[in-house]
N, C-alpha and C positions, 0 to 999 in steps of 0.2 A: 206546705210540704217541704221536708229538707231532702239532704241529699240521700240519704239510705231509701227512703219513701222513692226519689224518683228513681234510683237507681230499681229497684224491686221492681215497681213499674213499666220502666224500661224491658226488663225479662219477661215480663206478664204481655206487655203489647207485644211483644218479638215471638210471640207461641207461633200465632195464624202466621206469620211468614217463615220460621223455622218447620213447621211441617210442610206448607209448601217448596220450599228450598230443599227437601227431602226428597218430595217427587221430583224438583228438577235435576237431582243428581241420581234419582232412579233411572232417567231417560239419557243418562250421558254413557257414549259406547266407552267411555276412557275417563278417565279426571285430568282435566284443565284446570291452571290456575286462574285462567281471563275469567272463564265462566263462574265460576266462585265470587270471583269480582263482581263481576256483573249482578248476580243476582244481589251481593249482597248488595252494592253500591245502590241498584235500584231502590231493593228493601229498606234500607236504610235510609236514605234520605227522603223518601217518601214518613215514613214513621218517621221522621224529623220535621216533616214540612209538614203533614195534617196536624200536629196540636197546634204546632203555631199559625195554623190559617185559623186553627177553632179558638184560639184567645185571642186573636185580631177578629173573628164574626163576635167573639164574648156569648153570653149568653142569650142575647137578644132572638137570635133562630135558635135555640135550643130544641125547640118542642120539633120544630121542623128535619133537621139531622137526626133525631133522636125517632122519630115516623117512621123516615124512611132509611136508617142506614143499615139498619137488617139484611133488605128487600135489594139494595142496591149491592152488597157481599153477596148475598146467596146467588142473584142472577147471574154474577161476574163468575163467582167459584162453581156452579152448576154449567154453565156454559163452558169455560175454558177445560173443567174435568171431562165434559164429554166430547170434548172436541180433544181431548188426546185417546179416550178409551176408541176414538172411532179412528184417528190415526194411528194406535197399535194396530189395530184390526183388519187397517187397509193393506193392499199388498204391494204398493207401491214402499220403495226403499224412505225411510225417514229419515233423516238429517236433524241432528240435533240444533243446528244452525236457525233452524226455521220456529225450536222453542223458544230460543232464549232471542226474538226478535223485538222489537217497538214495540209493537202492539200486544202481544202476548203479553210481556213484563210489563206495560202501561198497567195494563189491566191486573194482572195481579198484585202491583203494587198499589193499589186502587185498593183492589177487595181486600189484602190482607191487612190496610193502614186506615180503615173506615173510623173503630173503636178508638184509635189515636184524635180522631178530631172532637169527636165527643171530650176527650181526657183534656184537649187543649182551651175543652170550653170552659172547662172545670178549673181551670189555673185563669179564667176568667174572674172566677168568684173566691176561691181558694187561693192565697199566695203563695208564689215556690220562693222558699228563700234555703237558698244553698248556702250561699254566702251575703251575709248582713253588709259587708262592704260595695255591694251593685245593689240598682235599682229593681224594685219587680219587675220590668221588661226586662231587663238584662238577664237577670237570675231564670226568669220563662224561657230566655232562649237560651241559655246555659242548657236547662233541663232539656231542652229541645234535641240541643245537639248530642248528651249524654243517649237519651233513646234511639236518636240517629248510629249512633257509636255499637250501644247494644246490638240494637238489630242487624249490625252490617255483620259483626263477627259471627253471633248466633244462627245467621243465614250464610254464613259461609261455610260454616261445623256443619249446618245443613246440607247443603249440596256436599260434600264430603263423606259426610254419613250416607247418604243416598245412596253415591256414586258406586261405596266399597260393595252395597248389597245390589246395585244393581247391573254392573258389569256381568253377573255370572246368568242372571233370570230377566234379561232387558225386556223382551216384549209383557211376560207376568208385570212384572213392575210399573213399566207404563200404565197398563190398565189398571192396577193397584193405585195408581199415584194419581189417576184419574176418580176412580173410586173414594178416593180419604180427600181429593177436591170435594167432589159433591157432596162427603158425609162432612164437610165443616163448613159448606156454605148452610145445609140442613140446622146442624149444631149453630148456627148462628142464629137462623132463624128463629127457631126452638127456643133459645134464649131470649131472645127478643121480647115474646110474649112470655 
C-alpha cells in the first residue's frame, strides 16, 4: 500500500467517527473548541491505535475479530444511541459535559475504530510502503499515524458541522443523533453479513 492508498483509507475509516462527531456537535448548546478536541483527539488516536494493535495480533486471529467485530459496533452504537434518545427525552436539564465524559467517548471510540483493526491486520499480510527509505514497521506506523491525523481533523469538521445545525433544533437533534447512532451500528451489522 503506498501513501495515496493509506491516505484514502484514512478518509474511508474516519466515516463511522465523522458522523458520530456530527451528533456529538448536535448535542452541544454552543461550539467549544476543547470539545472538538476532544472528540477528535479520542477519535483519532483510537483509528491510530486499532490497526496497529491489528498488525501486531497479524493475522493469526483474524477469523476471530473478523466474527465478532460487527456484533461488538452495533452493541456499542445501539446502546450509546439510545441512551441519548432517552436523555433528550428526560426532563431533567442535560449537560453536555456528561456526553463527551470517559466512558461515553471510550466507547465510541471503541465502536467507531473496530474496522481500523481489521485494516491493521491487513498491513499484516499486505506491506505499507510509504517510503522505501523505513522498514515495514516503520512505514505501518507511519500509516498508523496518517489515519490517526485523518480522523482527528475530520471529527473535528464533525462536531462543527453538528454544532452549526444543532444550536437552533438541540433536543430534535439529540434524538436525531441518537437515531443515525443506531442506523450505523445496524449498517454495520448488515454489512457484516
Amino acid at each position: 500500500m503506498d501513501l495515496l492508498t493509506i491516505l484514502v483509507l484514512g478518509i474511508g475509516l474516519s466515516m463511522d467517527a465523522f458522523a458520530v462527531s456530527i451528533c456529538k456537535g448536535l448535542s452541544l448548546p454552543k461550539h467549544t473548541a476543547s470539545k472538538c478536541l476532544i472528540v477528535g483527539t479520542w477519535f483519532g488516536v483510537f483509528q491510530g491505535i486499532m490497526p496497529l494493535t491489528g498488525y501486531l495480533l497479524g493475522s493469526r486471529f483474524e477469523h476471530y475479530v473478523d466474527t465478532f467485530s460487527a456484533w461488538i459496533a452495533f452493541f456499542l452504537l445501539v446502546l450509546i444511541g439510545a441512551n441519548m434518545i432517552r436523555e433528550s427525552l428526560s426532563e431533567e436539564e442535560n449537560t453536555s459535559n456528561a456526553e463527551f465524559g470517559f466512558k461515553t467517548m471510550f466507547f465510541l471510540a471503541v465502536a467507531t475504530s473496530i474496522d481500523a483493526l481489521a485494516i491493521g491486520i491487513t498491513f499484516s499480510c499486505i506491506p505499507v510502503v510509504i517510503t522505501r527509505t523505513l522498514s515495514r514497521t516503520a512505514n505501518t506506523l507511519l500509516a498508523c499515524l496518517l489515519i490517526a491525523c485523518t480522523t482527528f481533523l475530520i471529527s473535528v469538521g464533525g462536531v462543527k458541522i453538528g454544532n452549526v445545525f444543532g444550536t437552533r433544533y438541540q433536543k430534535k437533534a439529540e434524538i436525531t443523533g441518537g437515531i443515525i447512532l443506531i442506523c450505523l451500528g445496524i449498517k454495520i451489522l448488515i454489512e457484516h453479513f
